[in-house]
SERO-4910 file (N, C-alpha, C, O; in steps of 0.05 Angstrom, whole numbers):
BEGIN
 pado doro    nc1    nc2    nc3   cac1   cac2   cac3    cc1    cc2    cc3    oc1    oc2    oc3
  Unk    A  -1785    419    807  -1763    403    818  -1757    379    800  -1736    367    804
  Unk    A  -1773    370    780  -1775    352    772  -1746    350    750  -1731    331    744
  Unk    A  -1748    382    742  -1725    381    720  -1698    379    734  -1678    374    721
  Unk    A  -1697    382    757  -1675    391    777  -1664    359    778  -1641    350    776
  Unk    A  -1683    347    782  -1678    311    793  -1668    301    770  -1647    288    773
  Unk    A  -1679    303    744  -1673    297    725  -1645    304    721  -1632    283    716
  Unk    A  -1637    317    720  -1604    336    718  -1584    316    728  -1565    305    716
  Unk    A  -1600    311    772  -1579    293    781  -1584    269    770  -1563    256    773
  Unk    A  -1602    257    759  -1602    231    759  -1584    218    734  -1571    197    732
  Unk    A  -1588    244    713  -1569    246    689  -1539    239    706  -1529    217    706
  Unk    A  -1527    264    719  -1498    260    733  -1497    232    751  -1477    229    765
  Unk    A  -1510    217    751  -1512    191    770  -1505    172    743  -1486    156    745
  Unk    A  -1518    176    723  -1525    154    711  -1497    143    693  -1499    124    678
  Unk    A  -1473    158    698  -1450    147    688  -1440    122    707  -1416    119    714
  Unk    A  -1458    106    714  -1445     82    722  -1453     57    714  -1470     53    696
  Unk    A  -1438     37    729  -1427     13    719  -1463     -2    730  -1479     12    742
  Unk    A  -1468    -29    723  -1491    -41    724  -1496    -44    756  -1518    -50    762
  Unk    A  -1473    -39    780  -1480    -42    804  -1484    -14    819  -1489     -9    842
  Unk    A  -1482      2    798  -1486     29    812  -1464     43    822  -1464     59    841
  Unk    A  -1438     35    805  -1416     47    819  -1404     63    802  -1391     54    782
  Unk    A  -1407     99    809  -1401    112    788  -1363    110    786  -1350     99    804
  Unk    A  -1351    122    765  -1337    115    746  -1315    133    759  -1326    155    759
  Unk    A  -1288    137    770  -1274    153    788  -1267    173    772  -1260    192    785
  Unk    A  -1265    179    736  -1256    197    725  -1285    207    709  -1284    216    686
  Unk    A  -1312    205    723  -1332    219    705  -1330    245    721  -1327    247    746
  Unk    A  -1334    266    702  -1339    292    706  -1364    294    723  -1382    278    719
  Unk    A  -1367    320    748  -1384    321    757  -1400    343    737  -1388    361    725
  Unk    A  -1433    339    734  -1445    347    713  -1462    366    733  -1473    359    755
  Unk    A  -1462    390    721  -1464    414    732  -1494    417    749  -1511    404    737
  Unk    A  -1500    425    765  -1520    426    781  -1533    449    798  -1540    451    822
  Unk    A  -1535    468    774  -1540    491    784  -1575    491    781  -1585    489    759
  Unk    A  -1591    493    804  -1609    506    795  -1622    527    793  -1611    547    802
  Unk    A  -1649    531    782  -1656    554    777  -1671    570    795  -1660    566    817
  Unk    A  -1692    588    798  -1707    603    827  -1736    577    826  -1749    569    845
  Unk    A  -1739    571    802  -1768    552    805  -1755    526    815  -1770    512    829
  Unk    A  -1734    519    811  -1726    487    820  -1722    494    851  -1730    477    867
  Unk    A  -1709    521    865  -1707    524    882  -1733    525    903  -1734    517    926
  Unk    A  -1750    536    890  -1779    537    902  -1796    510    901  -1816    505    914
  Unk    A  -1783    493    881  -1807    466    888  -1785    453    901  -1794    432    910
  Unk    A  -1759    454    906  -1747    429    925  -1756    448    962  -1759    432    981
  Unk    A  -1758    474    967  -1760    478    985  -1798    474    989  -1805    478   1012
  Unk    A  -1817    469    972  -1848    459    980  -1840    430    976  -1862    420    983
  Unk    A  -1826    409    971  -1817    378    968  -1828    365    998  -1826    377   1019
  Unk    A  -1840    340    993  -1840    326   1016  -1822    318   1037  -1807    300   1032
  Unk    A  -1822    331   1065  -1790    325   1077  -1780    308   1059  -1764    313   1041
  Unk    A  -1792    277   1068  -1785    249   1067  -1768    247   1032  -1752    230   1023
  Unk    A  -1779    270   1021  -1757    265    988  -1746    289    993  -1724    287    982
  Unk    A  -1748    305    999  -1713    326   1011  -1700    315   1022  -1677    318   1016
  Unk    A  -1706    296   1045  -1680    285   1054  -1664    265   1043  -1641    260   1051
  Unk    A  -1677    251   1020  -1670    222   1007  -1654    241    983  -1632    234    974
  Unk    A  -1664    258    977  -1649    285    958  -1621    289    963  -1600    282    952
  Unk    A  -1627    303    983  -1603    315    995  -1580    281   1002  -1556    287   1004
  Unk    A  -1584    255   1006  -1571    243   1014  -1559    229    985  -1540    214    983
  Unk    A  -1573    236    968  -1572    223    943  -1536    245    941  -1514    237    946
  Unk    A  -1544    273    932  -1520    291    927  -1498    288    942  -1476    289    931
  Unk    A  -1500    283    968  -1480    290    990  -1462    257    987  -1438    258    990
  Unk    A  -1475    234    982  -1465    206    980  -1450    215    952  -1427    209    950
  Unk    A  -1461    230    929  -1443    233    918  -1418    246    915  -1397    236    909
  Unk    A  -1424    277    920  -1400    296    927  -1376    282    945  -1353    284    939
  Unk    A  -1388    266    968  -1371    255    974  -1356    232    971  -1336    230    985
  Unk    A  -1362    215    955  -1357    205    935  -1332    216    920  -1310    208    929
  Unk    A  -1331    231    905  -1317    245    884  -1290    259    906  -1266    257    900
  Unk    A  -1297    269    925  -1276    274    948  -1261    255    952  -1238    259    945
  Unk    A  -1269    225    965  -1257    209    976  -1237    194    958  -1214    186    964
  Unk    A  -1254    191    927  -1235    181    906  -1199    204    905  -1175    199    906
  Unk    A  -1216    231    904  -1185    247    897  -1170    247    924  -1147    257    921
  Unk    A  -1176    236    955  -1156    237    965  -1148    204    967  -1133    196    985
  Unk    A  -1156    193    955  -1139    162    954  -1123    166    933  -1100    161    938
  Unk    A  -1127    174    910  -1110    186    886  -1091    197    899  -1072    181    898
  Unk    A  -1084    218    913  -1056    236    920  -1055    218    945  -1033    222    935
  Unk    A  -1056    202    965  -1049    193    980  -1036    169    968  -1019    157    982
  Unk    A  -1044    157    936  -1028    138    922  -1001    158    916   -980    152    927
  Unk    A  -1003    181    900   -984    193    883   -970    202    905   -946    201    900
  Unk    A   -974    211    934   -948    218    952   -942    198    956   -923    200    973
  Unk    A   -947    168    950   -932    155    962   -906    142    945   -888    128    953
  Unk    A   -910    152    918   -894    141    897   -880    166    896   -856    162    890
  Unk    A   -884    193    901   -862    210    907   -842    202    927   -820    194    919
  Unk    A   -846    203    947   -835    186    974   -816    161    972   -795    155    984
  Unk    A   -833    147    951   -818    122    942   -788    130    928   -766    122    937
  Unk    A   -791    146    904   -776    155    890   -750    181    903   -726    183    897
  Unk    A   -764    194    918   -737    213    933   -719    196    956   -696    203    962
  Unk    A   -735    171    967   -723    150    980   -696    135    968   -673    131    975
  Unk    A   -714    127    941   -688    109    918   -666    135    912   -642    131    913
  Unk    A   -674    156    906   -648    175    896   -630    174    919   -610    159    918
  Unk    A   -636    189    941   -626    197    959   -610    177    980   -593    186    996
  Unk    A   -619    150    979   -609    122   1003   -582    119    975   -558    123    978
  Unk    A   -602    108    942   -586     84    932   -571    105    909   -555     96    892
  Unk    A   -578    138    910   -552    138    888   -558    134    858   -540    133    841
  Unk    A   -585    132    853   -600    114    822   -592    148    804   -604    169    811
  Unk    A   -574    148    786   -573    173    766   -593    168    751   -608    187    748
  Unk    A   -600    144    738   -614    142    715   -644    153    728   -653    173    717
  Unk    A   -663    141    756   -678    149    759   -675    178    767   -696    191    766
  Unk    A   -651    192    776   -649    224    782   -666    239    755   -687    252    753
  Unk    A   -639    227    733   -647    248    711   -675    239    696   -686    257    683
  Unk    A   -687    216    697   -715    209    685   -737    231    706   -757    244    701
  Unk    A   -721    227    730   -743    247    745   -742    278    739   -761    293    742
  Unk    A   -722    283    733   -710    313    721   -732    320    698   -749    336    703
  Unk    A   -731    308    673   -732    303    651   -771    307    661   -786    326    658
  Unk    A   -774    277    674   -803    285    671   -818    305    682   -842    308    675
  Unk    A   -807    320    701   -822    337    721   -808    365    701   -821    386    703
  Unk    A   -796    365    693   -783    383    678   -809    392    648   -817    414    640
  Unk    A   -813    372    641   -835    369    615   -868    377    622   -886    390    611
  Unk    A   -864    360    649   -898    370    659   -905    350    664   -928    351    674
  Unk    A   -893    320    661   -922    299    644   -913    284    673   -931    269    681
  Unk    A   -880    284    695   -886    269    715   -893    228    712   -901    210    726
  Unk    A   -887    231    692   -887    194    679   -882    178    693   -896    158    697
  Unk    A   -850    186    708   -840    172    719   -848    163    751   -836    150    768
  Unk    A   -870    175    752   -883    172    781   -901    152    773   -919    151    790
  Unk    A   -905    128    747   -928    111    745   -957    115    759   -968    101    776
  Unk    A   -963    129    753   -992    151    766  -1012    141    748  -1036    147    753
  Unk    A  -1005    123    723  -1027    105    715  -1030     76    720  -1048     60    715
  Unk    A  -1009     76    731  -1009     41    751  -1022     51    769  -1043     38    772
  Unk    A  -1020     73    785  -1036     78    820  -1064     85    815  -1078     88    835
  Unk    A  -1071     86    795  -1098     92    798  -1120     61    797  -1125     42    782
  Unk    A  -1126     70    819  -1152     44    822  -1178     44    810  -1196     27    811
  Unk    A  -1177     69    797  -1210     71    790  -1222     64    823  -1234     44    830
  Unk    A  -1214     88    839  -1231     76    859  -1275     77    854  -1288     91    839
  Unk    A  -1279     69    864  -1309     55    851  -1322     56    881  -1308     52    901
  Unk    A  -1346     62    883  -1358     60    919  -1387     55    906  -1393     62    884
  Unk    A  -1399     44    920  -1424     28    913  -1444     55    923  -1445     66    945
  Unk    A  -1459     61    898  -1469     88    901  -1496     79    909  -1509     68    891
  Unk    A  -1511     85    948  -1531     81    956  -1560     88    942  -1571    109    936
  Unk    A  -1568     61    941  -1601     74    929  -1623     80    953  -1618     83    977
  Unk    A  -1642     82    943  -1668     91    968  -1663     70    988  -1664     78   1011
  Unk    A  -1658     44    985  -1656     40   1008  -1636     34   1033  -1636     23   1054
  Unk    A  -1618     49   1017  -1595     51   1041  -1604     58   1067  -1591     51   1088
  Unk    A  -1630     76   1067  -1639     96   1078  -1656     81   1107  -1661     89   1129
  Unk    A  -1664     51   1090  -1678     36   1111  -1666     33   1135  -1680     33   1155
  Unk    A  -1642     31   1138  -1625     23   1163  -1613     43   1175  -1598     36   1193
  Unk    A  -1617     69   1170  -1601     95   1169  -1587     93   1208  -1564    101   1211
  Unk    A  -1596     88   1223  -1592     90   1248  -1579     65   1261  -1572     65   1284
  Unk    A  -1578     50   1248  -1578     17   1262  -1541     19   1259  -1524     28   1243
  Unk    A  -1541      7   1284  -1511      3   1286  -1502    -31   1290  -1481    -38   1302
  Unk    A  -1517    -45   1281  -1506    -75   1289  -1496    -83   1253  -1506    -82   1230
  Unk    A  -1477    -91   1261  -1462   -101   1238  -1474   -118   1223  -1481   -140   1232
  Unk    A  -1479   -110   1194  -1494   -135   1170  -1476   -147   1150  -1479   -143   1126
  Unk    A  -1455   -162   1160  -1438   -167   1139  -1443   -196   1120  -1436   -198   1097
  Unk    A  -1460   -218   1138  -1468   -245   1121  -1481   -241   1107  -1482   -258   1089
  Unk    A  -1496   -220   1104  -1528   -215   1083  -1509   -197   1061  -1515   -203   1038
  Unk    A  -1493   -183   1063  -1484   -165   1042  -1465   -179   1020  -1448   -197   1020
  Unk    A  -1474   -163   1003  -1476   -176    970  -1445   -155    956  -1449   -132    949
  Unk    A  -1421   -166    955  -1402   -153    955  -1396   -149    922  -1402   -168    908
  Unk    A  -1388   -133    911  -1384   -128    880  -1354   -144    873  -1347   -147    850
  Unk    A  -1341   -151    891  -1321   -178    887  -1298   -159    863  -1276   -168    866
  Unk    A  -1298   -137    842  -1282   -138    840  -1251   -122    846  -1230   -125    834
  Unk    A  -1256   -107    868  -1231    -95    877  -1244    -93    911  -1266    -84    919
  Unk    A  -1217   -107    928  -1227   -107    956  -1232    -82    968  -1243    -81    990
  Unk    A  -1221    -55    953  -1231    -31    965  -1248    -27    963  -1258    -18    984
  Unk    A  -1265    -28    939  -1280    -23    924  -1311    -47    944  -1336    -44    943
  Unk    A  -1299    -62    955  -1318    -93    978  -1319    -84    999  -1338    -89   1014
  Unk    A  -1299    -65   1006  -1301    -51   1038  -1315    -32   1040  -1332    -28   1057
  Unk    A  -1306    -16   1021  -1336     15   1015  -1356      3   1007  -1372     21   1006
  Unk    A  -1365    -13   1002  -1392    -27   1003  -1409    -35   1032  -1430    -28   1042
  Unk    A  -1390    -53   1037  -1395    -57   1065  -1397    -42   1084  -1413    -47   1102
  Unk    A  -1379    -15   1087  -1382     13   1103  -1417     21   1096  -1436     17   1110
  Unk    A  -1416     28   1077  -1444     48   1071  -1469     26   1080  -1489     33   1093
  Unk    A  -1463     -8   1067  -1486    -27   1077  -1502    -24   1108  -1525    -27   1116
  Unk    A  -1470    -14   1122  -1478    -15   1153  -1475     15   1156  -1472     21   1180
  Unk    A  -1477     36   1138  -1477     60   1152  -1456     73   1169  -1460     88   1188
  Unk    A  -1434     63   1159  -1406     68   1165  -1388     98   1156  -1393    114   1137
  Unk    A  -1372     98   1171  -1351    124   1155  -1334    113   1134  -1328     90   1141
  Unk    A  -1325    119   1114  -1308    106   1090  -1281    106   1111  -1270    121   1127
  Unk    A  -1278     88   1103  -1247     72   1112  -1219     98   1094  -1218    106   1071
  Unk    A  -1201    102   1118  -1180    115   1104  -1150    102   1105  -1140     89   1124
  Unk    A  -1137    108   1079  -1108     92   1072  -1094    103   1083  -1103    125   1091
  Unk    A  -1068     97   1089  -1044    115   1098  -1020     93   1086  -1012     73   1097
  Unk    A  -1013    102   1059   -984     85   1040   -963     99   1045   -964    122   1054
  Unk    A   -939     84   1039   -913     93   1052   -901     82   1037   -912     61   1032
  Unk    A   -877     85   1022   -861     67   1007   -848     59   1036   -849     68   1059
  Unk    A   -830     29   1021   -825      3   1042   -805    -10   1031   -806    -31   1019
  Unk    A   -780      8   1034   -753    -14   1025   -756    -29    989   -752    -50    977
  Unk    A   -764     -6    987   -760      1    948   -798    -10    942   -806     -4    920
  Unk    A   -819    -25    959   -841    -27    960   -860     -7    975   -851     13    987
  Unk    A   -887    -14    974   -901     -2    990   -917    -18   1001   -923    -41    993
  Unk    A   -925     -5   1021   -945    -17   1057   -964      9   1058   -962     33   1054
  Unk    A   -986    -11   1066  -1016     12   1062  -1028      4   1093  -1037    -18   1100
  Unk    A  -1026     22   1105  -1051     17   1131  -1073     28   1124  -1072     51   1115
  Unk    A  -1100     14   1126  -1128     15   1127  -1138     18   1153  -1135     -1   1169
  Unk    A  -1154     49   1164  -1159     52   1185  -1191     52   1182  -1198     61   1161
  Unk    A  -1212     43   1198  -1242     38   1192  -1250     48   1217  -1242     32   1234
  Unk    A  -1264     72   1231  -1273     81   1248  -1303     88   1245  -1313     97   1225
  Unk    A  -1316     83   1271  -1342     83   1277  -1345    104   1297  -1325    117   1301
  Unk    A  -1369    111   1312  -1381    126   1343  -1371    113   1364  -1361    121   1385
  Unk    A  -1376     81   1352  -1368     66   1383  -1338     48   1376  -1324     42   1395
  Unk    A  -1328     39   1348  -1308     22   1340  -1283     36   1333  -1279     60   1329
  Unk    A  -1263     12   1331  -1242     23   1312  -1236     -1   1303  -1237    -19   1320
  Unk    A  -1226     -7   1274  -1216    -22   1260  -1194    -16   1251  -1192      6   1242
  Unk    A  -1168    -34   1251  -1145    -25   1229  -1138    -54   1213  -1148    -74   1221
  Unk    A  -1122    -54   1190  -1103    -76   1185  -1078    -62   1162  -1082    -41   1149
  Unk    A  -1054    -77   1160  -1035    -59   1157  -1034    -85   1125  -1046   -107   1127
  Unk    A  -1020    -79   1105  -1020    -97   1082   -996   -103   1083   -979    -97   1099
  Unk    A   -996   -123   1056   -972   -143   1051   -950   -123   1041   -956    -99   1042
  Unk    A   -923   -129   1029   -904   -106   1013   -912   -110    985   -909   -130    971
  Unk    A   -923    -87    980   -929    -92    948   -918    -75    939   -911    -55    952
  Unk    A   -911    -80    908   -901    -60    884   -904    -35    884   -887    -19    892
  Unk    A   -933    -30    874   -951     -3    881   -958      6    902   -959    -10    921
  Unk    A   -967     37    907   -995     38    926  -1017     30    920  -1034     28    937
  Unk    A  -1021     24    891  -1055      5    896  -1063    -23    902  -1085    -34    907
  Unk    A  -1034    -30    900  -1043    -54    908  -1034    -68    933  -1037    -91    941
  Unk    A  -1019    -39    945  -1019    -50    971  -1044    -38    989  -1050    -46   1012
  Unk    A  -1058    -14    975  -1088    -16    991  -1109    -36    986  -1132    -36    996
  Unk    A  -1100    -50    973  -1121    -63    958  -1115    -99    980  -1132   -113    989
  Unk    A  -1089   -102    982  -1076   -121   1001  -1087   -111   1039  -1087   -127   1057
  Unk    A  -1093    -87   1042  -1101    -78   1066  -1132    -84   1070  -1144    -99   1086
  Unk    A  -1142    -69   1053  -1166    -75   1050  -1182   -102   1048  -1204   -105   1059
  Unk    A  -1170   -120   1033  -1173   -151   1037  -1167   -167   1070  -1181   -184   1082
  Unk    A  -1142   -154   1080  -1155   -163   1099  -1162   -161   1122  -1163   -180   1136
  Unk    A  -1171   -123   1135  -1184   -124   1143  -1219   -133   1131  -1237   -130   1148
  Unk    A  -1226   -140   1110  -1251   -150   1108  -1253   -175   1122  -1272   -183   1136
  Unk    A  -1226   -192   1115  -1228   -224   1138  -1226   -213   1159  -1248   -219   1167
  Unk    A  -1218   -202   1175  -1218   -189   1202  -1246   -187   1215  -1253   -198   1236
  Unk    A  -1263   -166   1191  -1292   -162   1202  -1307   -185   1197  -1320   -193   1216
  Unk    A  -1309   -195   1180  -1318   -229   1186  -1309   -245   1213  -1324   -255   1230
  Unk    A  -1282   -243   1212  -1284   -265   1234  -1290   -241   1264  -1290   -247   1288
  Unk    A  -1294   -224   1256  -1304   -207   1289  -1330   -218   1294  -1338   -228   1315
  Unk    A  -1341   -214   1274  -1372   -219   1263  -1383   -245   1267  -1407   -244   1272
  Unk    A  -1372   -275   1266  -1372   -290   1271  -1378   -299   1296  -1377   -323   1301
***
């Protein structure tokens, strides 16, 4: 098993100094073999389960980034069939022609929307609190630099479900609702009009985090 761990710890280890892997690293292949299979099934529960939570925090991980990615890019589609279709824009018609026509889609700024979304990848001891449902938000140590990126922190701190976006272009802008659901809660907050979709999740996300503070309070 040992070489097996080694493999994942390799695919882990493309991250940043807080442990937050990188939204465009390749997942690094993870096949094992009949002997890795035979020593993770003789493994101590207590490290099969820290195992298994290690992979699954990641896989899902890598999920959650690609649907905030297309939930950014439909929303700059949306944005853009809105401006043709209300205001009449030829120049943006035929740039949209032109680019979807080529392949490359430019004109959808799909490298402005990307947030590098980033999630604070749980170590062993996430595991300490695994059941506890009372909110720990004064003690938690936030990575400060993208508020999505402060809120998925704070979800996993307390053993939460990852918070989901819902962007909409907004009268030539965009508006991001942040929905945060629990067993027993629900959280929402809706953002300011921003330019992008990233930074109007990123405007949502900020403040439902003042929200859960002052609940918390």
């Amino acid at each position: 098993m040992a070489r097996f761990l080694e493999r994942i710890a390799t695919s882990l280890s493309s991250s940043n100094q807080i442990g937050i892997p990188l939204a465009n690293t390749e997942l690094v292949g993870l096949e094992p073999n009949k002997k890795d299979i035979e020593e993770v099934q003789n493994a101590p529960a207590s490290e099969s389960l820290q195992n298994a939570l290690t992979l699954l925090y990641r896989e899902r991980q890598e999920v959650y980034s690609q649907i905030c990615s297309t939930e950014d890019e439909l929303a700059l589609y949306e944005g853009n069939i809105e401006k043709i279709r209300d205001g009449a824009e030829v120049g943006l018609a035929l740039q949209c022609i032109k680019s979807i026509a080529s392949g490359h889609n430019s004109v959808f700024s799909k490298s402005d929307n990307q947030a590098e979304d980033k999630a604070f990848q749980p170590g062993e001891d996430h595991c300490e609190s695994q059941w506890k449902r009372q909110m720990r938000l004064s003690g938690t140590s936030l990575p400060g630099n993208s508020s999505c990126q402060d809120l998925e922190t704070m979800c996993l701190k307390n053993n939460w479900r990852l918070p989901r976006y819902f962007v909409e272009p907004s009268d030539g802008n965009f508006t991001s609702e942040v929905i945060l659901k629990g067993k027993d809660f629900k959280f929402s907050s809706m953002s300011d009009l921003k330019t992008n979709p990233r930074e109007a999740r990123e405007s949502a996300a900020a403040r439902l985090i003042g929200e859960l503070h002052n609940f918390c309070m």
